[in-house]
N, C-alpha and C positions, 0 to 999 in steps of 0.2 A: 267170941270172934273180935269183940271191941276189943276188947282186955292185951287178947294176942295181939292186934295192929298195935295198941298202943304201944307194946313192950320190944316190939321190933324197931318202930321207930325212934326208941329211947335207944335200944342196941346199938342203931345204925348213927344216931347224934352224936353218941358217944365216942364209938369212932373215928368220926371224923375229925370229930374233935384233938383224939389221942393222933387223928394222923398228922393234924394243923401242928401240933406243939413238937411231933416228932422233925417237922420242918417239910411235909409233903408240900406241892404245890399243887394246886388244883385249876382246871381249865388249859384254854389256848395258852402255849407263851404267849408274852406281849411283844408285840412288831415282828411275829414269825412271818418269813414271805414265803409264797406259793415257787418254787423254783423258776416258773416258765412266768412268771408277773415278769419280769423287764422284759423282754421278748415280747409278751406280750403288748407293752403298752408302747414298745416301739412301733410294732404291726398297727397296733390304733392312732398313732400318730402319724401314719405314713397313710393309711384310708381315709384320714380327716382330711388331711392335707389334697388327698385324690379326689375329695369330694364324697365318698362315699357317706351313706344314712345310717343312724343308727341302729335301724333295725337289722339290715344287712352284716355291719360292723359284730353285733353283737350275735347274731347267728352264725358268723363265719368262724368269729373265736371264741365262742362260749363263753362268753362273760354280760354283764350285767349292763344295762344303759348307763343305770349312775355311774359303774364304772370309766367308761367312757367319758362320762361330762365329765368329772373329777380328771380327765386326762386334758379334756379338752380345756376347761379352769388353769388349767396348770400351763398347759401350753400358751394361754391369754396372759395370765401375769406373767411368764418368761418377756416373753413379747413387749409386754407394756417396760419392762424393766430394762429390754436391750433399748427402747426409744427414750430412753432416762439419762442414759449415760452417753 
């Protein structure tokens, strides 16, 4: 039973390997966006601004709390950056 794992895992290395040098890509692209992210993070910019709580926010639109701070961050250095200029 060792003997067979061991040799499948070798199969399966090898593989991957032969898929790497064939030029496969493996995992998520990098910076793929979800289609409904801008939409969404409009809607969460638009409940921040109304006052709404994060927990609400983020049960309304199914998304994440950090998502939200990360909006709400963003929306701060905008801010700080219109009072700059």
């Amino acid at each position: 039973m060792r003997n067979e794992r061991g040799m499948i895992s070798l199969r399966t290395k090898a593989g991957i390997e032969k898929a790497r040098l064939d030029g496969v890509k493996f995992g998520r692209p990098v910076g793929k966006i979800n289609r409904n992210s801008l939409y969404k993070a409009e809607r969460i910019k638009i409940f921040l601004k109304a006052g709404k709580s994060y927990d609400w926010i983020s049960k309304e639109l199914s998304v994440s709390k950090k998502t939200i701070s990360d909006i709400k961050k963003s929306l701060s250095s905008l801010s700080l950056l219109s009072l700059i200029h």
